[in-house]
BADRENTI-849788 format. One record per atom (N, C-alpha, C): residue number from 1; atom name; x, y, z. Coordinates in pm, 1 decimal. Layout:
N
+-----+-------+----------+----------+----------+
| num | atomo |     east |    north |       up |
+-----+-------+----------+----------+----------+
| NUM |    CA |        X |        Y |        Z |
...
+-----+-------+----------+----------+----------+
//
This chain:
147
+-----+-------+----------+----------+----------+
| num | atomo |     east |    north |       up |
+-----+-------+----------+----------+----------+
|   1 |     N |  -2822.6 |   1554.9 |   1397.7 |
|   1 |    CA |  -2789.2 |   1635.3 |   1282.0 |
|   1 |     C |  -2782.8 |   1544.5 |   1159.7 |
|   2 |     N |  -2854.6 |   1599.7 |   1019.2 |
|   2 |    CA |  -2850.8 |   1534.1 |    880.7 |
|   2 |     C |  -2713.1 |   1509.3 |    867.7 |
|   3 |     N |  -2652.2 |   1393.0 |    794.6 |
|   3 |    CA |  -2503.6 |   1398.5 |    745.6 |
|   3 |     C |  -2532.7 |   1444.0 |    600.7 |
|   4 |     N |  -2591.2 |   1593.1 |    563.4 |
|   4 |    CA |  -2597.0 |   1668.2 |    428.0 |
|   4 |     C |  -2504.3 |   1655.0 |    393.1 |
|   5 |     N |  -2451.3 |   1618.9 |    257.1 |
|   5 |    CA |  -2338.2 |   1611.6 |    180.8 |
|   5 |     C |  -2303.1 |   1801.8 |    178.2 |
|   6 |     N |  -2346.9 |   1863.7 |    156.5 |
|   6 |    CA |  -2350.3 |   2009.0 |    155.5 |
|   6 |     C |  -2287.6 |   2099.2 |    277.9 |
|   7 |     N |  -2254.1 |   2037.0 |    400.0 |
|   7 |    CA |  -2216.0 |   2039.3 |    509.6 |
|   7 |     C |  -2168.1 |   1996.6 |    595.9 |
|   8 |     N |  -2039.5 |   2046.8 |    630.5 |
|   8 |    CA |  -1914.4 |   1968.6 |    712.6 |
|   8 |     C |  -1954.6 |   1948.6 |    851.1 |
|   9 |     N |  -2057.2 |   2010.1 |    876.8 |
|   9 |    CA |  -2139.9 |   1964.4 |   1053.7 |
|   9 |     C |  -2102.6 |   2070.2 |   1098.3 |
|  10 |     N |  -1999.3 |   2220.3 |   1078.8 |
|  10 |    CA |  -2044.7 |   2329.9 |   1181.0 |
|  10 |     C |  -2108.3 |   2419.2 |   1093.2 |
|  11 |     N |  -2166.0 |   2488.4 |   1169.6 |
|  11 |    CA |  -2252.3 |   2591.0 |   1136.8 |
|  11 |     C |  -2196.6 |   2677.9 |   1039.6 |
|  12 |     N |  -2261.8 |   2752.9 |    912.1 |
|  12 |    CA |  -2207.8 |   2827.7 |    863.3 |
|  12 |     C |  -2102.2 |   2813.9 |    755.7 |
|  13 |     N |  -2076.7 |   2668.3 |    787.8 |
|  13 |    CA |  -1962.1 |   2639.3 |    701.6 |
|  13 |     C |  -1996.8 |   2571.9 |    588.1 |
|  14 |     N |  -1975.5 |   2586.9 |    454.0 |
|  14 |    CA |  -2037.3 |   2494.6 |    327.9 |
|  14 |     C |  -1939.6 |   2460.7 |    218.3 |
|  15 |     N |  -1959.5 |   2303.5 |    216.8 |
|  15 |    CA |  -1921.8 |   2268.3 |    121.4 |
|  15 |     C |  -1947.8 |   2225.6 |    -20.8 |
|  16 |     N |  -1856.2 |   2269.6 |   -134.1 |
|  16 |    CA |  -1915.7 |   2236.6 |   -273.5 |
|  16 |     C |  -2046.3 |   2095.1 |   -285.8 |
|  17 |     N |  -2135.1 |   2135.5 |   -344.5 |
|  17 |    CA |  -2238.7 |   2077.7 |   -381.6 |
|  17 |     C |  -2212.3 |   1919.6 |   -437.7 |
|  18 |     N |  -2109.1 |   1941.0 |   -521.7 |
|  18 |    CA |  -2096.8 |   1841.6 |   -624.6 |
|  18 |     C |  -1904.4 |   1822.7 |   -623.7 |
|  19 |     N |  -1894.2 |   1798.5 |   -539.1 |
|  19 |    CA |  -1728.2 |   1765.1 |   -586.3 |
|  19 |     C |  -1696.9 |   1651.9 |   -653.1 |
|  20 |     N |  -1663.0 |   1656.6 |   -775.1 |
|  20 |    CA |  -1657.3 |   1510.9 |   -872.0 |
|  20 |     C |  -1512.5 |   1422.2 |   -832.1 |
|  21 |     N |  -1578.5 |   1309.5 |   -772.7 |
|  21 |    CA |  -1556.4 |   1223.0 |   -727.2 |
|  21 |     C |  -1385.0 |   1205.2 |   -826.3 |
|  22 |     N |  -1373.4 |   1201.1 |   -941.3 |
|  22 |    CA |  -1276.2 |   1227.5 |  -1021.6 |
|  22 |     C |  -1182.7 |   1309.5 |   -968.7 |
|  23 |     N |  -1194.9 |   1438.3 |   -928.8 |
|  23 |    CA |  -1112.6 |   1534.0 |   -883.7 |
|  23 |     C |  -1022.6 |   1497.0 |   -787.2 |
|  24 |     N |  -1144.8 |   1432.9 |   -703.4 |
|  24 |    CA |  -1088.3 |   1353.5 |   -569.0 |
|  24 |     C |   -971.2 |   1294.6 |   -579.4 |
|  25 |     N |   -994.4 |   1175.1 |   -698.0 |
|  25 |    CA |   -909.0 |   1079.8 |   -706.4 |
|  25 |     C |   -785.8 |   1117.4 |   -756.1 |
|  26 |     N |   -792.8 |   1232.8 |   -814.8 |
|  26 |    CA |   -721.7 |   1294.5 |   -927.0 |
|  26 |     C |   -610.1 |   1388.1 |   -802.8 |
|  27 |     N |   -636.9 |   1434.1 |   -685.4 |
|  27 |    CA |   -586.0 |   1461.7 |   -609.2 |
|  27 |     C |   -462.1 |   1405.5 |   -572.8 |
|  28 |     N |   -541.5 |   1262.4 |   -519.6 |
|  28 |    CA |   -463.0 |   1154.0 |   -438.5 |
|  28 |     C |   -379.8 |   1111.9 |   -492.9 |
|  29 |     N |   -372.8 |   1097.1 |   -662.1 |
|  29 |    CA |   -261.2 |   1028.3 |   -744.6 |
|  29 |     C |   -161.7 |   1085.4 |   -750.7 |
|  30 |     N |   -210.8 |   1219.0 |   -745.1 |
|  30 |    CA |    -83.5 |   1331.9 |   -706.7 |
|  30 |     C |    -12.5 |   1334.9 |   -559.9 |
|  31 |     N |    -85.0 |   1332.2 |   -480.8 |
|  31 |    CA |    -46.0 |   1290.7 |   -358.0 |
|  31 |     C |     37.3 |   1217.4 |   -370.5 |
|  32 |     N |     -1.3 |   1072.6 |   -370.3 |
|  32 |    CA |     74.0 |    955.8 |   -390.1 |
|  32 |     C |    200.9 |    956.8 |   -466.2 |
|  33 |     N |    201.2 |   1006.0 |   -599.8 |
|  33 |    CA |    292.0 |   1015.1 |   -657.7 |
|  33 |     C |    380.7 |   1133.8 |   -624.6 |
|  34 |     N |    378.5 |   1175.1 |   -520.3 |
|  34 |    CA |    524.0 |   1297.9 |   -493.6 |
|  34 |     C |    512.2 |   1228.6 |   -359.2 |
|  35 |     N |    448.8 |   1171.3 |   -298.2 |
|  35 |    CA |    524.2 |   1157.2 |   -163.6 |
|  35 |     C |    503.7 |   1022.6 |    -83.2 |
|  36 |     N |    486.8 |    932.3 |   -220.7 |
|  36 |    CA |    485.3 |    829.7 |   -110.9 |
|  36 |     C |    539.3 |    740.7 |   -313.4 |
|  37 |     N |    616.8 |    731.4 |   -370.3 |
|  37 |    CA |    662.7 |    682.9 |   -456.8 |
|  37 |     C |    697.1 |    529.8 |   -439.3 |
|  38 |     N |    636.9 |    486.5 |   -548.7 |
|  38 |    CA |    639.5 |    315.1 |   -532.0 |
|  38 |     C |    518.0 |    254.2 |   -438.3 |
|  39 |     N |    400.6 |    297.4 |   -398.3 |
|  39 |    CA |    328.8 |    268.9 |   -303.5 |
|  39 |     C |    208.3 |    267.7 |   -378.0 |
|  40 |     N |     68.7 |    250.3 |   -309.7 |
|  40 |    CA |      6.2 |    188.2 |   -356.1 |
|  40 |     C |   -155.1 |    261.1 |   -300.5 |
|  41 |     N |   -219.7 |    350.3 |   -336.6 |
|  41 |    CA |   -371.3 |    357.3 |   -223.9 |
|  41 |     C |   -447.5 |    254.2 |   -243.8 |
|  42 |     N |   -500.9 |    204.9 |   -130.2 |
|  42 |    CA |   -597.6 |    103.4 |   -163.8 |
|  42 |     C |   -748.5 |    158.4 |   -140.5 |
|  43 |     N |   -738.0 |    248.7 |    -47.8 |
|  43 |    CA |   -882.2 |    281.2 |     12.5 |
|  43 |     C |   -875.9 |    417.3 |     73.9 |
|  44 |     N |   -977.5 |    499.5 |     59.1 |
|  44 |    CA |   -964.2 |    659.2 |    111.2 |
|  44 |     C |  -1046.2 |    652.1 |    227.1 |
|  45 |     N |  -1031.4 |    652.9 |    386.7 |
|  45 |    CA |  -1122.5 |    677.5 |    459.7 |
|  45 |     C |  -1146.5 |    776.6 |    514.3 |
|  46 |     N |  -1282.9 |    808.0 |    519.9 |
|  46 |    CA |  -1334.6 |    931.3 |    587.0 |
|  46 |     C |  -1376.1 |    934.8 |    705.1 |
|  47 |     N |  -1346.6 |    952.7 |    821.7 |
|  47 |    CA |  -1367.0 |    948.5 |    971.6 |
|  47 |     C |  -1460.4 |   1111.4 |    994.9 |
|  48 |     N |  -1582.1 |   1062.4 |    975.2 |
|  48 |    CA |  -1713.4 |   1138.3 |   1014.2 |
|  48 |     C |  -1655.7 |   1179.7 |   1211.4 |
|  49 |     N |  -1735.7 |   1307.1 |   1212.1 |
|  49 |    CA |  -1727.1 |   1324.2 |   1384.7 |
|  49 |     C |  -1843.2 |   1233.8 |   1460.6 |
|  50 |     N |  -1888.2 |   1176.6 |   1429.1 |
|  50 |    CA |  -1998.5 |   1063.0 |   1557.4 |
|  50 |     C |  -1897.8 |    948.5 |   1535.5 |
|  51 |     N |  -1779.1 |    919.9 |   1470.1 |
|  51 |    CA |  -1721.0 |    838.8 |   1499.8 |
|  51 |     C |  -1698.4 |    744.7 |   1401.3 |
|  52 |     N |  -1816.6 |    749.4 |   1298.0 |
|  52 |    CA |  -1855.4 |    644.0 |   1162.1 |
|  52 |     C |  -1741.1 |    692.0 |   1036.3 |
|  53 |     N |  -1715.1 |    576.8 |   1022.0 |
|  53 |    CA |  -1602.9 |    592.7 |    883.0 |
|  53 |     C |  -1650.2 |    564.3 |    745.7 |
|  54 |     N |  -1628.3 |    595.0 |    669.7 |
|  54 |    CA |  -1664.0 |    612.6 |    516.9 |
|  54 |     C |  -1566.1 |    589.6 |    428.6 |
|  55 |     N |  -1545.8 |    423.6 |    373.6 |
|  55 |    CA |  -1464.2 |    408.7 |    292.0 |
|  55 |     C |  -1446.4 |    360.8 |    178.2 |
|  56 |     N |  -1368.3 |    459.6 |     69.3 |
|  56 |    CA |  -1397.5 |    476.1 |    -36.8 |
|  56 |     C |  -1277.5 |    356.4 |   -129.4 |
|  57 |     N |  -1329.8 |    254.9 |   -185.4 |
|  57 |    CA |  -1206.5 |    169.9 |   -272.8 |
|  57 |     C |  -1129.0 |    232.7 |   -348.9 |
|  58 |     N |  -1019.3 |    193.0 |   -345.0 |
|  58 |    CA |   -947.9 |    310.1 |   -486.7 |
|  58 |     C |   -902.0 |    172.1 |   -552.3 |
|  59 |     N |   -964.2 |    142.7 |   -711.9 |
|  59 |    CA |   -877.6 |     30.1 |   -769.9 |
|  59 |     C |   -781.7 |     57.2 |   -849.3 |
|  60 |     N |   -681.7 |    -20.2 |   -885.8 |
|  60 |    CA |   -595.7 |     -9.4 |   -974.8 |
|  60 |     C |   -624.8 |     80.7 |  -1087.3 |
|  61 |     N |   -733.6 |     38.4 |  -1127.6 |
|  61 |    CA |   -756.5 |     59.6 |  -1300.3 |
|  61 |     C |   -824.9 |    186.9 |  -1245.8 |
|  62 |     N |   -840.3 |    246.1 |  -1166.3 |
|  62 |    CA |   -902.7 |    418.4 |  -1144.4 |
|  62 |     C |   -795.2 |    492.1 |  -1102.2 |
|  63 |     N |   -696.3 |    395.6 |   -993.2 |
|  63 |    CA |   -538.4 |    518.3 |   -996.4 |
|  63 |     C |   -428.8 |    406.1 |  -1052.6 |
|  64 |     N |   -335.0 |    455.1 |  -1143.1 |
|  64 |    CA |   -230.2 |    370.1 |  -1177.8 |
|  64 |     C |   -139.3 |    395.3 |  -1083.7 |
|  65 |     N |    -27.5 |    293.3 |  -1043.3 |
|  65 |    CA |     78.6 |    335.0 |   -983.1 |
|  65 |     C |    165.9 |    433.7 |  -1022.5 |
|  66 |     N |    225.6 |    503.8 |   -886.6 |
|  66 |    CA |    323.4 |    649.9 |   -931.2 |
|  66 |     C |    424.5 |    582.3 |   -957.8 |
|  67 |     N |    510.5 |    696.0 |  -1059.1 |
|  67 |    CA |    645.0 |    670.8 |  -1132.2 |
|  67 |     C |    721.5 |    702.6 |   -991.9 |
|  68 |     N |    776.9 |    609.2 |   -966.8 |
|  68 |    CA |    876.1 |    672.9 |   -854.4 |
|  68 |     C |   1014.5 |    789.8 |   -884.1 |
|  69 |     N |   1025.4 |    882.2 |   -761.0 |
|  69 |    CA |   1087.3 |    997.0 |   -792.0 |
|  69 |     C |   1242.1 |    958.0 |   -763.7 |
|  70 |     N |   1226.5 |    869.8 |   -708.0 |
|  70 |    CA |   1369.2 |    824.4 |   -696.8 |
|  70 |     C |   1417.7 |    676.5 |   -772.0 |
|  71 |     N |   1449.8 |    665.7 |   -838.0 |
|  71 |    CA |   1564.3 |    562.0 |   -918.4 |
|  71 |     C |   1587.7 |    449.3 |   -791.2 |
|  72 |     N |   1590.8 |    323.4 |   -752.6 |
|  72 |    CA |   1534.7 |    244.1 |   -658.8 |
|  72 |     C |   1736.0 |    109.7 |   -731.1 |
|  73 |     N |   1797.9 |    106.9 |   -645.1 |
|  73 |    CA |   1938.9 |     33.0 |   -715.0 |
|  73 |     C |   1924.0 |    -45.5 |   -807.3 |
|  74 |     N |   1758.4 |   -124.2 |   -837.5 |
|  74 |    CA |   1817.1 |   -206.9 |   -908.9 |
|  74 |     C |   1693.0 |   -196.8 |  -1045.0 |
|  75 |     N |   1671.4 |    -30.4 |  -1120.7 |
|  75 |    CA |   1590.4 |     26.8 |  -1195.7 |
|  75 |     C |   1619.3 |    -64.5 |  -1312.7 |
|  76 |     N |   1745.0 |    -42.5 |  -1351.3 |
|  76 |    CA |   1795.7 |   -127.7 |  -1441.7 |
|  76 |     C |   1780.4 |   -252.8 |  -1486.0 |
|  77 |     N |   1736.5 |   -346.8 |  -1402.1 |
|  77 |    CA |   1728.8 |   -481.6 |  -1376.4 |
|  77 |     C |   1583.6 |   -479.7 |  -1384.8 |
|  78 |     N |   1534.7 |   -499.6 |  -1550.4 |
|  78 |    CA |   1401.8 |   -496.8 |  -1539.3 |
|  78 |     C |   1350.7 |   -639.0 |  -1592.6 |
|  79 |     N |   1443.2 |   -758.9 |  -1612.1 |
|  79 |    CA |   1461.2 |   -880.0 |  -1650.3 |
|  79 |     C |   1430.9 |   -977.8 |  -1502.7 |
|  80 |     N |   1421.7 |   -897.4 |  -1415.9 |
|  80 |    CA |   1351.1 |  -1002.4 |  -1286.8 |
|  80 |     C |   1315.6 |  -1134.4 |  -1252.5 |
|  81 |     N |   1323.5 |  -1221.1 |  -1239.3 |
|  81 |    CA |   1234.2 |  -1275.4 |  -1245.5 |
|  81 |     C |   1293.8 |  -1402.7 |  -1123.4 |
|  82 |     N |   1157.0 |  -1363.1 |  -1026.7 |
|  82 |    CA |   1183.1 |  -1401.1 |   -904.7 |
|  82 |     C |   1183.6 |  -1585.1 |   -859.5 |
|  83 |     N |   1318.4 |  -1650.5 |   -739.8 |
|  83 |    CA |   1300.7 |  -1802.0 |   -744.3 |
|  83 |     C |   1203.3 |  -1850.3 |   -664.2 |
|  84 |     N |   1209.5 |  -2013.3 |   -701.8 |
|  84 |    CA |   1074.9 |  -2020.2 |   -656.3 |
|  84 |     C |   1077.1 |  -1995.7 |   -494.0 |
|  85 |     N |   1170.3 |  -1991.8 |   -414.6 |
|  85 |    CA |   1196.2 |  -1947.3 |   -281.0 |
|  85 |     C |   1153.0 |  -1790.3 |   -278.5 |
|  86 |     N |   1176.8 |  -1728.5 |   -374.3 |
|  86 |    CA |   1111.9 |  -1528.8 |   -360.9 |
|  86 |     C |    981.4 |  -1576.4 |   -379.4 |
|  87 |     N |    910.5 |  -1617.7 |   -428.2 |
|  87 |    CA |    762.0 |  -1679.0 |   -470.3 |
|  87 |     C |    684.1 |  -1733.0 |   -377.0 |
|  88 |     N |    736.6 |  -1749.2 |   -298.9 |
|  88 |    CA |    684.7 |  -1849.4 |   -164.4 |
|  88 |     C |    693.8 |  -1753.7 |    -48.6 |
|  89 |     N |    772.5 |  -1642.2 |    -47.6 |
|  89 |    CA |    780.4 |  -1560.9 |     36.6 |
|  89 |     C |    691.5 |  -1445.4 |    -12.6 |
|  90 |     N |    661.8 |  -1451.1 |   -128.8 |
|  90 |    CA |    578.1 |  -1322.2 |   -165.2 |
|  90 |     C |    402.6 |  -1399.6 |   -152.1 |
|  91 |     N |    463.4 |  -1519.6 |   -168.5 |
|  91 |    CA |    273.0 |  -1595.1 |   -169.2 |
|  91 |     C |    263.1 |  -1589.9 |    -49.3 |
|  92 |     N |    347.0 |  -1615.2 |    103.9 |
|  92 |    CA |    364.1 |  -1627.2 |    220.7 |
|  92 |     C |    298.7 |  -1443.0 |    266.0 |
|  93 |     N |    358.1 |  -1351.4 |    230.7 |
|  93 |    CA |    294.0 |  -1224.3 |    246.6 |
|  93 |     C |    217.8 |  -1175.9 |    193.2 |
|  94 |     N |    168.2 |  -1242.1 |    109.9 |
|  94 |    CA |     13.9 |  -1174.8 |     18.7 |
|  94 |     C |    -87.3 |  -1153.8 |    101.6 |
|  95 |     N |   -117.9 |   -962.9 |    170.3 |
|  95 |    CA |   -240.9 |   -971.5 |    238.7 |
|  95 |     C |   -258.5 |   -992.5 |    411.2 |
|  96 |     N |    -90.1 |   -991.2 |    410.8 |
|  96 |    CA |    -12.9 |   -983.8 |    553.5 |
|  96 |     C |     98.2 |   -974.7 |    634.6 |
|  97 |     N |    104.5 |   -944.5 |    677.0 |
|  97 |    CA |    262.8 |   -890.7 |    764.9 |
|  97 |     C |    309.4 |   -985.7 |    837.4 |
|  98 |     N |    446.6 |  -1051.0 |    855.4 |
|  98 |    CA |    472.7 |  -1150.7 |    921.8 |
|  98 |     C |    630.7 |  -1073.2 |    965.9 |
|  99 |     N |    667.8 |  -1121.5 |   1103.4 |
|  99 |    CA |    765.1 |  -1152.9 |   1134.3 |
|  99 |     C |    853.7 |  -1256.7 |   1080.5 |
| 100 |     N |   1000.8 |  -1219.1 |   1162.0 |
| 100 |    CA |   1097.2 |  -1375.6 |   1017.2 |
| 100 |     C |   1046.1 |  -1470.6 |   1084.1 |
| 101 |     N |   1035.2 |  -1495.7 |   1212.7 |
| 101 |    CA |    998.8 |  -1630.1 |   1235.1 |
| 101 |     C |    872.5 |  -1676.0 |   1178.9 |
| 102 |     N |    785.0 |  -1630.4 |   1192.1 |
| 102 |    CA |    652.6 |  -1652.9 |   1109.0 |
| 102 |     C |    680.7 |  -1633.6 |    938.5 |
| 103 |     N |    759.3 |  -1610.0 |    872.4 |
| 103 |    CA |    766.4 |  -1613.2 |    761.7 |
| 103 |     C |    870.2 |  -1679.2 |    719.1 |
| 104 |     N |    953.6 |  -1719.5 |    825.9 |
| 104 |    CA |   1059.1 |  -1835.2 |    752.4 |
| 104 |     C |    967.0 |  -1996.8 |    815.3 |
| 105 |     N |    909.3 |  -2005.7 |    877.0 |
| 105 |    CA |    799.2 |  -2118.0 |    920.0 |
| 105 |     C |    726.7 |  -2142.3 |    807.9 |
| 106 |     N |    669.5 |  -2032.7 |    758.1 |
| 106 |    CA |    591.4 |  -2035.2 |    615.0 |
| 106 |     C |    642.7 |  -2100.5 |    501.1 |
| 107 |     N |    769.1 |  -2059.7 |    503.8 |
| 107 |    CA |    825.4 |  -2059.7 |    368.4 |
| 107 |     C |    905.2 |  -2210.3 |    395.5 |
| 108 |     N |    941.2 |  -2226.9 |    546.7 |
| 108 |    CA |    955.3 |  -2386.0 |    568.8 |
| 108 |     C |   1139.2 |  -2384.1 |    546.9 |
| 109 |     N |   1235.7 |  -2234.8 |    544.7 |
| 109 |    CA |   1371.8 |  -2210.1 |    532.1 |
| 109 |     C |   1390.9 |  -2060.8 |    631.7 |
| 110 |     N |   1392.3 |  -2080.4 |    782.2 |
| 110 |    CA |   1393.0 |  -1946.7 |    784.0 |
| 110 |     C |   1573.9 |  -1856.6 |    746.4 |
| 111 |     N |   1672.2 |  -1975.2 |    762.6 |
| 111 |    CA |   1788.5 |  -1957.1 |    749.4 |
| 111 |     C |   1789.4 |  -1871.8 |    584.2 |
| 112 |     N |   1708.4 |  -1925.3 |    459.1 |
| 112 |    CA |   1740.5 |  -1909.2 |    385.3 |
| 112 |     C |   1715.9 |  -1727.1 |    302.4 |
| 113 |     N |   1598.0 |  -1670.6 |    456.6 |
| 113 |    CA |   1553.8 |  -1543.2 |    452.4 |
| 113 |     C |   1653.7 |  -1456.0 |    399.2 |
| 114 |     N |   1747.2 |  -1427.5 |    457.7 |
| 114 |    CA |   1848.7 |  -1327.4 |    446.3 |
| 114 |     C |   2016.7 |  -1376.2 |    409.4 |
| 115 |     N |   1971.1 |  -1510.1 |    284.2 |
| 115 |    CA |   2128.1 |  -1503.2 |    251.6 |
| 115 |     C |   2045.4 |  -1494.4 |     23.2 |
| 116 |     N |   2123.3 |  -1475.3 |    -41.2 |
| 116 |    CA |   2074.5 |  -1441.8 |   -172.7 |
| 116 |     C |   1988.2 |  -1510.1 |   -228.7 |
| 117 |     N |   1906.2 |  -1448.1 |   -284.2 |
| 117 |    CA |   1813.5 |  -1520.8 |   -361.2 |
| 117 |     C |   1655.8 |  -1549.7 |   -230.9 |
| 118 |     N |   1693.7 |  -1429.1 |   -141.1 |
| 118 |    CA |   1612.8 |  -1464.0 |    -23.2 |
| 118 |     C |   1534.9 |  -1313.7 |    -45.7 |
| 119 |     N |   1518.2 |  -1200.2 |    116.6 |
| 119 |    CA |   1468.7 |  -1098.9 |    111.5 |
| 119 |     C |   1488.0 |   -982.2 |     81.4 |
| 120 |     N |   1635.1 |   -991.7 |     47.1 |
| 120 |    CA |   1727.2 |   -890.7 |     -1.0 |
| 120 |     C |   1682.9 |   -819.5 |   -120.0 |
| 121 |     N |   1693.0 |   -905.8 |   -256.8 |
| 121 |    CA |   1628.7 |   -860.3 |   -435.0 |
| 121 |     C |   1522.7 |   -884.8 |   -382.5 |
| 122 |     N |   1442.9 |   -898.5 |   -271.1 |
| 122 |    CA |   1258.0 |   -836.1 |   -327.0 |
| 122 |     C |   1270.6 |   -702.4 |   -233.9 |
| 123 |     N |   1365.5 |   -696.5 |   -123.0 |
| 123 |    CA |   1309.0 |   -556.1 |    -99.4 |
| 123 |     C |   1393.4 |   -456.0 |   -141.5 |
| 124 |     N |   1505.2 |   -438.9 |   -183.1 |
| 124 |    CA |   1590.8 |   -429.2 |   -325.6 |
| 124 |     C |   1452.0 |   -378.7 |   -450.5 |
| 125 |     N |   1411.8 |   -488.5 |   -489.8 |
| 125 |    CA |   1298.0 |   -437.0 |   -587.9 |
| 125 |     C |   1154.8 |   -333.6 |   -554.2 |
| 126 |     N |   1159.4 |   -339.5 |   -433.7 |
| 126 |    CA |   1041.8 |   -272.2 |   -393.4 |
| 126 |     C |    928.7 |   -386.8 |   -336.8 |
| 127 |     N |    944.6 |   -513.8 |   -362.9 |
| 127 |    CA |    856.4 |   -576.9 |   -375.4 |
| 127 |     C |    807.3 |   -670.0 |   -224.8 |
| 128 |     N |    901.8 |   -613.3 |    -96.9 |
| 128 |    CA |    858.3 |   -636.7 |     37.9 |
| 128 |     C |    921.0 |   -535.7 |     69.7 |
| 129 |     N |    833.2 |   -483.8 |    185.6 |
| 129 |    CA |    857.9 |   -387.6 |    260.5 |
| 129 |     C |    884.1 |   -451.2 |    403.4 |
| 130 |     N |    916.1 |   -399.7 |    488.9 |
| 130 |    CA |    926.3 |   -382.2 |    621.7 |
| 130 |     C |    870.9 |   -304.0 |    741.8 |
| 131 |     N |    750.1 |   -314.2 |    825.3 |
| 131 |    CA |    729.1 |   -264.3 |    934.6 |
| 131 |     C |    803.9 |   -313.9 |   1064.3 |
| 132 |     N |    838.9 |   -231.6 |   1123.1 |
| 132 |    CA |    896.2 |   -228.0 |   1247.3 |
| 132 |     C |    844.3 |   -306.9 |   1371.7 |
| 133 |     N |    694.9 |   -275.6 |   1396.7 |
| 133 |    CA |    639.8 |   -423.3 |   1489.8 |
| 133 |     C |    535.4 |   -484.5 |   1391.2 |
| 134 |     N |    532.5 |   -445.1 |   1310.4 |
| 134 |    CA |    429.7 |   -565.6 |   1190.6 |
| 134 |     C |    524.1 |   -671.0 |   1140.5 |
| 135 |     N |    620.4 |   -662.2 |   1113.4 |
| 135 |    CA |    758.6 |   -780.1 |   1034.8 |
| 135 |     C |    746.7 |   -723.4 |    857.8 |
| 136 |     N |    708.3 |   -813.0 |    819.6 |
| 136 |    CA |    764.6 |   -781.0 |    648.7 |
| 136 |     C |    595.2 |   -803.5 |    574.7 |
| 137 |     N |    615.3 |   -755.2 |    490.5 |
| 137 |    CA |    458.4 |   -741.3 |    430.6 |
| 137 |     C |    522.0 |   -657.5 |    251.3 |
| 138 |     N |    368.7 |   -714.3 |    150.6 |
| 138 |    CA |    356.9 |   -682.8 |     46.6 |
| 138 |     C |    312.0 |   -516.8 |      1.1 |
| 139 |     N |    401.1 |   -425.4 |    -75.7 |
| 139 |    CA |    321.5 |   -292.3 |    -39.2 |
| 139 |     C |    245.0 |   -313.5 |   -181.7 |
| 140 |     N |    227.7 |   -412.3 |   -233.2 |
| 140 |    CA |    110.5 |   -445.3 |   -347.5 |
| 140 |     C |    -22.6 |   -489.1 |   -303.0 |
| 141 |     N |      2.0 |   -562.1 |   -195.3 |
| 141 |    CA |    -97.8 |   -651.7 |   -112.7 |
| 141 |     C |    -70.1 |   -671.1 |     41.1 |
| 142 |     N |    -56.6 |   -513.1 |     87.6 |
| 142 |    CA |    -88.7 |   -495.9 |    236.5 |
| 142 |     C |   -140.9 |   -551.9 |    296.9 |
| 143 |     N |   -127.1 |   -571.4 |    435.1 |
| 143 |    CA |   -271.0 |   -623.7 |    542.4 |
| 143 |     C |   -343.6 |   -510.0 |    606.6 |
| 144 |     N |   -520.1 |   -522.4 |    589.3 |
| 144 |    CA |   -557.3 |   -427.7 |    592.1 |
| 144 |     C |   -529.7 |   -348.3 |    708.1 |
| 145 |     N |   -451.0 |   -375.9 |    840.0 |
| 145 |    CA |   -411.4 |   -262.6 |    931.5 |
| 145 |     C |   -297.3 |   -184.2 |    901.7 |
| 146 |     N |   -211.8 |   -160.7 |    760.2 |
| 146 |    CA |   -124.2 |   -134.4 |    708.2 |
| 146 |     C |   -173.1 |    -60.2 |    538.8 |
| 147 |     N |   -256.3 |   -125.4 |    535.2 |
| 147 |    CA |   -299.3 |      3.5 |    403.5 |
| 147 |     C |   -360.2 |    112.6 |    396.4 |
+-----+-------+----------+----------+----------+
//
């Protein structure tokens, strides 16, 4: 069977000719921004039925980040500015998920992870997240089995 853009693969069934790619995106920002606040799309994939995926980049400068719907403790605190120990842990997760041991190895302090000035004000700020069997990761700069 053709993969016709015009047709979802069953019979009978048709789709718009021309859906502008804009709309699309214009969707997702909405998406994004009511239900996943503070987060980030990186890529739209399309999982065809023979199995083949189709994936679409989403960059910055085509979706801006959503205003988050919730007020985050430390909104206020927009004077930031992270030590060079938060810096080393955010260069340490740029683009990947680590456990503490693998990320206090990195950073060469794992003691110093979770006492101030450690993981607390970045995930406090939004600025590490936490998976459950992935460890800690960037939701600016995911690893791609996480974005």
């Amino acid at each position: 069977m053709s993969k016709d853009a015009g047709t979802d693969g069953r019979k009978g069934t048709h789709m718009p000719e021309a859906y502008p790619l804009s709309d699309l995106l214009q969707e997702v920002r909405d998406f994004v921004a009511e239900h996943c606040a503070g987060r980030v799309a990186k890529r739209i994939v399309i999982v065809l039925d023979d199995g083949d995926n189709i994936a679409i980049p989403v960059s910055a400068a085509v979706m801006p980040l959503p205003t988050p719907a919730v007020p985050t403790p430390n909104d206020n605190d927009s004077h930031f500015v992270a030590s060079p120990f938060q810096d080393a842990i955010l260069e340490a997760l740029d683009g990947k998920a680590l456990r503490t041991d693998a990320l206090g190895a990195a950073v060469g302090d794992r003691g110093r992870l979770y006492k101030p000035g450690g993981l607390k004000e970045l995930r406090d700020r939004g600025l590490v997240n936490h998976h459950d069997r992935k460890g800690f990761y960037r939701p600016d700069a995911p690893p791609d089995d996480l974005a």
